[in-house]
C-alpha positions in Angstrom: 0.0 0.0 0.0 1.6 3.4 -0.5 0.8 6.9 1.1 0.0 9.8 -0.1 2.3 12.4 -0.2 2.9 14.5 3.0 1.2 11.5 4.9 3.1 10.4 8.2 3.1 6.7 8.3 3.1 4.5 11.9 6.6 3.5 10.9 7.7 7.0 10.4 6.5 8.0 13.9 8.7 4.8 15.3 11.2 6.2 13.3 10.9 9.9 14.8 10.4 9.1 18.1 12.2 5.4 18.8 11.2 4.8 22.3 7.7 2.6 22.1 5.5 1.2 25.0 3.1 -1.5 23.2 0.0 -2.1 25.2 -3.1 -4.5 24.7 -6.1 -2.5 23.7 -9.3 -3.1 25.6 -12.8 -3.8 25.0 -15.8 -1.8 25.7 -15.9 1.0 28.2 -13.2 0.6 29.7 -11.0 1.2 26.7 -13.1 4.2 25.9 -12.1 5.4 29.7 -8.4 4.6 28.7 -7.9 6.5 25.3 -9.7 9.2 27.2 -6.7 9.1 29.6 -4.0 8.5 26.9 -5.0 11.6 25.4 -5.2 13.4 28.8 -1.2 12.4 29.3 -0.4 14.1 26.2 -2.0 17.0 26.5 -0.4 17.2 30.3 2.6 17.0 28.6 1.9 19.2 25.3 3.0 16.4 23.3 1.2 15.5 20.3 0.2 11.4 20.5 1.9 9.2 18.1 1.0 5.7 17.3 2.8 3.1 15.9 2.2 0.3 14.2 -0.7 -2.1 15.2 -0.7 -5.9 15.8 -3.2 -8.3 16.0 -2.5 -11.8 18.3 -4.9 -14.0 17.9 -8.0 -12.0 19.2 -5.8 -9.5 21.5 -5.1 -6.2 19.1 -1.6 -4.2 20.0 -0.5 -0.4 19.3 2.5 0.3 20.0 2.7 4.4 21.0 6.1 6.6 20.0 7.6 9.0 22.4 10.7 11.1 21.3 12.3 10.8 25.4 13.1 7.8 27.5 11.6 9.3 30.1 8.4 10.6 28.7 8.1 6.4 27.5 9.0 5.5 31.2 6.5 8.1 32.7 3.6 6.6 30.0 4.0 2.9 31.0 4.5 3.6 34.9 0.8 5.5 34.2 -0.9 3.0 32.0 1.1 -0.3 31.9 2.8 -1.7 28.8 5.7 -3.1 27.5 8.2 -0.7 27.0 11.0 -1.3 24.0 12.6 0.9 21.3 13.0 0.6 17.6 16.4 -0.8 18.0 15.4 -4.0 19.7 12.3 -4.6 18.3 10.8 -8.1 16.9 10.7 -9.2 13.2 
């Protein structure tokens, strides 16, 4: 699939911002409640929110989001949970 020009890709924003915290998404309300507070975070921070790529194992869905600081990434999966990598060590 290509982009369109001037599009930002998921890849691009792992690119940009290498340090990644990948987190299950929930179902329902309570991942409604939880993007409310993703985006809360951001704003805190006056960071614009950057997503990664998606994954999908077996039924449980993955986003991976992109944060230009180590300690920004630390900060976000202390807050919400996670698995916290970087671009340089990531799978496949």
């Amino acid at each position: 699939m290509t982009r369109r020009k001037g599009e930002v890709t998921a890849r691009m924003h792992e690119r940009e911002a290498p340090h990644l915290v990948e987190m299950a998404l929930p179902n329902g309300a309570f991942g409604l409640i939880l993007i409310e507070a993703i985006y809360t975070f951001h704003r805190e921070r006056g960071i614009a929110i950057r997503r990664g790529r998606r994954q999908r194992r077996g039924e449980q869905e993955y986003v991976r989001f992109c944060f230009a600081d180590a300690a920004t990434a630390d900060a976000f999966q202390a807050r919400f949970g996670g698995k916290r990598g970087s671009v340089g060590n990531r799978r496949g």
